[in-house]
N, C-alpha and C positions, 0 to 999 in steps of 0.2 A: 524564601521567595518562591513564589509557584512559577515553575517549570518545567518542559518537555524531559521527560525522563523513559529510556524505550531499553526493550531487552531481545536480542538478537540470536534466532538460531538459525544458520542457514548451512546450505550446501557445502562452504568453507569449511566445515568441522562436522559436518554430521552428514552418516550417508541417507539413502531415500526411504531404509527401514528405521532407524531413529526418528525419522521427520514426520515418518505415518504415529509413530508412539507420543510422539510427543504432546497431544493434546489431542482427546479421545473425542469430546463432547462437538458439535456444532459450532460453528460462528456465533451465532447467536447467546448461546449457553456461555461462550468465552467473553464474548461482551458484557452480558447480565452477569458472571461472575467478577470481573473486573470494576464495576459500577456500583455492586454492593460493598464494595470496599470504601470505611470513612472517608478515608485520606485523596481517594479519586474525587478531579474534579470533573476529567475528561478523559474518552480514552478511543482508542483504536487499535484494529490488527490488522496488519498485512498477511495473509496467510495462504501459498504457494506450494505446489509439488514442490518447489525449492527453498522457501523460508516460512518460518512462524516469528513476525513480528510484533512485539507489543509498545503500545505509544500510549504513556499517561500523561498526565497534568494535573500535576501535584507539589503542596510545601515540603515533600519525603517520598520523591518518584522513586528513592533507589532504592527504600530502605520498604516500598511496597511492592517492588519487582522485583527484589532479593526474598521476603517472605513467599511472595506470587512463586517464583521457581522451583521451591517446597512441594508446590502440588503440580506441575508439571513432570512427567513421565521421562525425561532426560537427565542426564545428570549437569548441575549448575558447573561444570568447567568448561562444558562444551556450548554455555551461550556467552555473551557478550551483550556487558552491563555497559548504556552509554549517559553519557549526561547531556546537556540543555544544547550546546552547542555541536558536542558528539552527532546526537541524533538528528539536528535539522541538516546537517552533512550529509548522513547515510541515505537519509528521504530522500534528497534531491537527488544521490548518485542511483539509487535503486529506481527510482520513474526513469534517469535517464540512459538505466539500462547497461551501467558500469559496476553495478554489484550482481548481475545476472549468471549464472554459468554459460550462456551464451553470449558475451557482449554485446553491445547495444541491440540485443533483438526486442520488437516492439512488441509484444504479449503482455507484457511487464506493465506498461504505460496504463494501458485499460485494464489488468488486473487493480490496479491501484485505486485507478476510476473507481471501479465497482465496489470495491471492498468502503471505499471513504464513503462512497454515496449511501450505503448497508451502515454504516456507524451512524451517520450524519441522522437519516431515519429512524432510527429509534433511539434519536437523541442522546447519543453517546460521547459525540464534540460538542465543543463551542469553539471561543473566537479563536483560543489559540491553535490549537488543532485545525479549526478550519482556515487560518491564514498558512498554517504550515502544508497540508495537503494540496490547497489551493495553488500555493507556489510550487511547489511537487509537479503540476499537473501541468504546468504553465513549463516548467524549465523543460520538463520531460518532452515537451512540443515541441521547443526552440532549437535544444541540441540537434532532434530529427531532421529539423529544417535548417540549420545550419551547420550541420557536418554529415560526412556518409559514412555515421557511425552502423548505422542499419540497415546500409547497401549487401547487398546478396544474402548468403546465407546465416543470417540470425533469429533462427525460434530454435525452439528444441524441438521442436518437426522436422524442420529442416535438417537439422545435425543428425536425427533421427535415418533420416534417410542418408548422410553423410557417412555416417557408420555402417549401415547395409553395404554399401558400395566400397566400401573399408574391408568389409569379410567378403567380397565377391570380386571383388577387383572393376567388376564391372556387370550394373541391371540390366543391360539392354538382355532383352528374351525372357528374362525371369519375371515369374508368375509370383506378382505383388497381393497379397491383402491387407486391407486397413480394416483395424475392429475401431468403432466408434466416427459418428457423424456429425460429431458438437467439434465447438471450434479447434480445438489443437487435432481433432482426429482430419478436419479440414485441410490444416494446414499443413498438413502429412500428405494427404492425396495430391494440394495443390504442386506443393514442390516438386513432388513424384511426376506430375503434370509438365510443371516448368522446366522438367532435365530430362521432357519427350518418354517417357519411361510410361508403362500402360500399368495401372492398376486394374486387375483382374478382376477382384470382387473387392467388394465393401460393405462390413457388418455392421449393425447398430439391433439395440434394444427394442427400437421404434423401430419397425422398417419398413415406414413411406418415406422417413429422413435417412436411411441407406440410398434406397430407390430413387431420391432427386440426388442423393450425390454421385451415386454409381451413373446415371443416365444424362450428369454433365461430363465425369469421365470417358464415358463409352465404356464400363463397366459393367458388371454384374451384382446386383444388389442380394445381400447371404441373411436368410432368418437365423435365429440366434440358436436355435434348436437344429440345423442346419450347420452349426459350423467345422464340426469332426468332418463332414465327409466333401466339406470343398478347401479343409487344411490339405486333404490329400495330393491334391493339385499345385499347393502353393511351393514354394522357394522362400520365401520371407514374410512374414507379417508382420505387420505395425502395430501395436495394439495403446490406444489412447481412450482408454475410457473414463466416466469416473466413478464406475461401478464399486460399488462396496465390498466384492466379493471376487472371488478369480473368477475370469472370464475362461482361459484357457489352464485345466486343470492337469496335474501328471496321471493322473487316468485318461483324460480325452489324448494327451498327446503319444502315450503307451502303445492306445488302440491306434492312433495313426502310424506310428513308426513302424509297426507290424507290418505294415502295408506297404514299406518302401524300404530302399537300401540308400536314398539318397539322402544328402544336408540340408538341414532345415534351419532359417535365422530367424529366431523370435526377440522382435524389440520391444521393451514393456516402458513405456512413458505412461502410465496410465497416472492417477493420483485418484485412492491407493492403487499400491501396485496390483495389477491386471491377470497376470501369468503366476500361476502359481511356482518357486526358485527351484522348486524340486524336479525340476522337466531340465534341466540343467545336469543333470545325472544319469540322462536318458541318450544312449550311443545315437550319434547324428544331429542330435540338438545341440544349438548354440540359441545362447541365452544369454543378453543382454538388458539394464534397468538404466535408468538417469545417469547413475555415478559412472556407467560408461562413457557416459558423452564429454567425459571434462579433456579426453585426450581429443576430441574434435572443437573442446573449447580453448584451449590450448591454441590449437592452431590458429583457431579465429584471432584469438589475443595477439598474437603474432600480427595480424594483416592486420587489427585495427589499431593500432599503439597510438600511431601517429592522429587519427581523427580521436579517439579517447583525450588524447593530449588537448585538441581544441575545447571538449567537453568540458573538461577539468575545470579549463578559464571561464566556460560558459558559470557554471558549476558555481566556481570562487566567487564570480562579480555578482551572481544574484541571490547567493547566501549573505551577503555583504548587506543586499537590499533588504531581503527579511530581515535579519537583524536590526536594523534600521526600523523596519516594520515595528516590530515587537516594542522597539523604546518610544516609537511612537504613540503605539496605542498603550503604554504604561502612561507615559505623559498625560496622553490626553484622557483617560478613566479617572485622575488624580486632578484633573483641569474641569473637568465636568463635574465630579464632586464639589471642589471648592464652587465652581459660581454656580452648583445646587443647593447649595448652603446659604452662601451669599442672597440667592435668589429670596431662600424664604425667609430671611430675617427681614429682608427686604421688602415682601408682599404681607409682613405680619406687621411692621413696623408703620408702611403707610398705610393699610388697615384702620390702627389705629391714632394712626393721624387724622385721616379723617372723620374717625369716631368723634374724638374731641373736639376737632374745628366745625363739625357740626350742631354740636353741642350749644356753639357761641351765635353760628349765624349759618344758613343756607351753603352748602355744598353743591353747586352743578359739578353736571360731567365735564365740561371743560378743563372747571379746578382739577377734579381728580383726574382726570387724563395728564396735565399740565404736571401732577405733581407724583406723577407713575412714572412719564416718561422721565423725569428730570432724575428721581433716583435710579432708574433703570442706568442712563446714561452716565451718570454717578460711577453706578457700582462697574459697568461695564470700562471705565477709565481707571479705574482703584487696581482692576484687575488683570491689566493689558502685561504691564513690566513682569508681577510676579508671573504670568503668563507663559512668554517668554524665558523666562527665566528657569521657571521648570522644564520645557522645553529642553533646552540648553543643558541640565543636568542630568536629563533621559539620555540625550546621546551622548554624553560622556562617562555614563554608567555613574556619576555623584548618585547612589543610593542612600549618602545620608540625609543628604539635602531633603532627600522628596522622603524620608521616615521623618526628618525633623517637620515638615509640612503637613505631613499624614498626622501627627501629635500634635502637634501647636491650633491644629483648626479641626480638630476629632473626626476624618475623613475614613476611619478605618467600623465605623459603624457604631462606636461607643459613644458614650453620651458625658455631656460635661458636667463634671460634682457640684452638685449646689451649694450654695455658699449659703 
């Protein structure tokens, strides 16, 4: 039976240098390799500084996500193989921000968005995939609006700066930098904003998009060839890029500690990581990456147990619904075959009804109208109960019912032996 079959590797089991290995190529490239595959009929990936998920639909999702993890760069004990009802579980909990290392923070939500919308376009989903996303996107709303599962601090920006103030006890007077002006570097500065704390300078790649974010802070906007000699000034940096390559390397940071006797805190959320690990080694650095933030996620789990708890139910009742969904739309695919069949035995038969009755004497349109709609009404009566009746057997999961139906009336594309 074709079904959602997905393979999971996330933050849970693998730290942020596994997660950079684990699949080298592009999005895109991982799509077009999942799509050449027979057995795909449908696929998708979630793919996160935090997870690389894969979503197929297939008659052998496991046994193509278990060859599929052959050529992934991780070793297959550190992902997690799920099945049909498995994974339309983990969907819904990951849009609503319960499978996050931040709990419910909303980054998640519109990572999800965007990644389905990038499948959806190069024609990588169809219906099942797009009913299950679709519900994804839908639950991932309701939870936000109906619990304060995502009240205060939940991004990994946020915790980002939660950890700063973790090694200093406290930012007030410390000379902030944020490297990167795309959104998570955003949402760095903003928080930094919201807990009164002055971002000093602000790097980017581009830098007119430093210079409008430095100049909503009251900040300093930094060229990127510039940034050794306004690290020297700093206390902490943030560094959220999603540069390919180290932004700050243990040479540039070598040449700055020369130049001082005091502590420096560098947080590396970049995706890949930002900071080259080796500055870590260097007297007065401190160096922090993502798998630092789980003792800040930790704590969040703590304050949000109780609205999770809401989520959960949210969660249960409209998995229930998809489900629901999916027997629907099996019913009804096997409901539209049959009076597709029906239809044209139907339009071949009074065809040739009126061939012959013409034969004998004059045919108007009336007659043939009188004698289209009559079998029309006909067939559309012969086929109300069995109708129903399939129905009935989709939500009850009778799978033999609707194979012996699929057989008895050749619904599955095969043609009937001539006698």
């Amino acid at each position: 039976m074709t079904e959602v079959s997905s393979m999971i590797i996330s933050h849970k089991k693998v730290c942020i240098k596994d997660m950079e290995s684990a699949w080298h190529g592009g999005l895109d490239d991982l799509l077009e390799h999942l799509m050449a595959h027979q057995l795909v009929e449908e696929c998708a990936v979630v793919k996160t500084c935090n997870r690389v998920e894969i979503y197929v639909v297939s008659l052998k999702g496991s046994k193509v996500l278990l060859n599929f993890a052959k050529q992934m760069n991780v070793s297959s004990r550190i992902m997690d193989f799920l099945d049909h009802d498995e994974s339309l579980l983990h969907l819904l909990r990951v849009s609503s921000g319960l499978e996050s290392m931040i709990i419910g923070e909303d980054q998640i939500l519109g990572q999800v968005k965007e990644l389905y919308s990038f499948a959806k376009k190069t024609g990588a989903t169809g219906r099942m995939l797009d009913t299950a996303f679709s519900k994804a996107i839908q639950v991932g709303k309701r939870v936000r609006k109906e619990t304060n599962i995502n009240k205060g601090s939940v991004s990994i920006g946020s915790a980002a700066v939660e950890l700063a103030e973790d090694v200093f006890g406290d930012l007030t007077g410390k000379n902030i930098m944020v490297i990167g002006a795309g959104e998570m570097g955003t949402l760095v500065a903003k928080s930094l904003a919201g807990k009164h704390l002055n971002v000093e300078y602000v790097a980017n790649r581009t830098f007119e998009r430093a210079k409008k974010l430095a100049e909503e802070l009251g900040g300093v906007a930094v060229p990127y060839d510039k940034l050794v000699d306004y690290t020297d000034h700093c206390d902490a940096i943030i560094s959220a890029t999603s540069a390919p390559h180290s932004v700050l390397t243990r040479e540039m940071m070598l040449k700055v500690m020369s130049r001082r006797d005091r502590k420096i805190v560098l947080i590396d959320i970049g995706n890949p990581r930002n900071i080259d690990p080796g500055v870590a080694s260097i007297e007065n650095v401190v160096l922090h990456n993502i798998d630092d933030l789980k003792s800040i996620s930790n704590r969040n789990l703590q304050q949000r147990k109780e609205e999770a708890k809401k989520a959960e139910k949210i969660i249960e009742e409209e998995l229930r619904l998809l489900k629901m969904q999916y027997k629907r739309q099996k019913a009804d695919k096997l409901i539209s075959a049959l009076y597709s069949k029906v239809e044209e035995i139907r339009r071949d038969e009074c065809r040739a009804a009126v061939n012959k009755l013409s034969a004998y004497h004059t045919m108007g349109e009336i007659e043939e109208k009188v004698l289209y709609n009559m079998t029309h009404s006909f067939s559309n009566q012969i086929l109300a109960e069995p109708t129903k009746v399939l129905r009935r057997a989709a939500e009850h999961d009778d799978e033999r019912l609707l194979e012996i139906v699929t057989e008895l009336f050749k619904l599955d594309g095969s043609r009937e032996q001539k006698r």
